[in-house]
N, C-alpha and C positions, 0 to 999 in steps of 0.2 A: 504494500500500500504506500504512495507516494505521498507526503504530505506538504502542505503550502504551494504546492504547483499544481493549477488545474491542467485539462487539456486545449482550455485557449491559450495559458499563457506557452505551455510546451508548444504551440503552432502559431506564438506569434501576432494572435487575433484581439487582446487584451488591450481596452480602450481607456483612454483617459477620461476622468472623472469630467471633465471638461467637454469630452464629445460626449457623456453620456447625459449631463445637465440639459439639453437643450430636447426640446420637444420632436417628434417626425413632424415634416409635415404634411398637411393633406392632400389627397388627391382628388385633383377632378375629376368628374365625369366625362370618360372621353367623347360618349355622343354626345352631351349639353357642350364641350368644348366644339364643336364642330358646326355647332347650331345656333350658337348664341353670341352676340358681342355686346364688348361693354361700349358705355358712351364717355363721353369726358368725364361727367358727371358722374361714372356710377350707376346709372342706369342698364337693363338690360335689354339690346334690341336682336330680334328676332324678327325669320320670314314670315310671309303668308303663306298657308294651304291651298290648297289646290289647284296647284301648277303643274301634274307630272302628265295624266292624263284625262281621257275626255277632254281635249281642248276645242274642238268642234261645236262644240254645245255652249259655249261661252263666250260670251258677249267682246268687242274687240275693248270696250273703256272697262269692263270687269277686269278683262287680261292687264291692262296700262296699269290700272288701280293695285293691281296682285303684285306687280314688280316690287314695287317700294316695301322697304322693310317697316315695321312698327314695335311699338314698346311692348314688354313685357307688363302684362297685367298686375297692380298693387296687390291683390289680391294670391297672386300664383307668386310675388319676389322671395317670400320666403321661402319655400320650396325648392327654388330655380339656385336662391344661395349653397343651400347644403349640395345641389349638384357640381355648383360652378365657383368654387370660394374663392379664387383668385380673380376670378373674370372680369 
């Protein structure tokens, strides 16, 4: 039985109290990262729906209207945070 030496320290792997102080940190959601942007502000903006297909069926100022991105709803921010906490 070896005593005082674990097997991180025999390999090396044994961290300073200093990189262990600090917290990980989170990670985003990689689809909400892909989906979502921030604004200067903080705010979050995201697309509109219903652009992939049926586009035959939809009006030519509906499509114009679709392009432009818009805000995330006050109501869904909180949610969208814990997907997107850096965003």
């Amino acid at each position: 039985m070896v005593t005082g030496n674990s097997c991180a320290d025999h390999l090396g792997l044994r961290r300073s109290r200093k990189e262990i102080s600090f917290m990980p940190k989170m990670k985003s959601n990689r689809g909400a990262s892909k989906r979502f942007k921030t604004t200067g502000t903080g705010k979050l903006q995201r697309a509109h729906s219903s652009k992939s297909h049926l586009l035959t069926g939809k009006a030519t100022r509906r499509m114009r209207k679709l392009r432009h991105g818009t805000l995330v709803d006050k109501a869904d921010l909180k949610r969208m945070r814990v997907l997107f906490p850096y965003g």
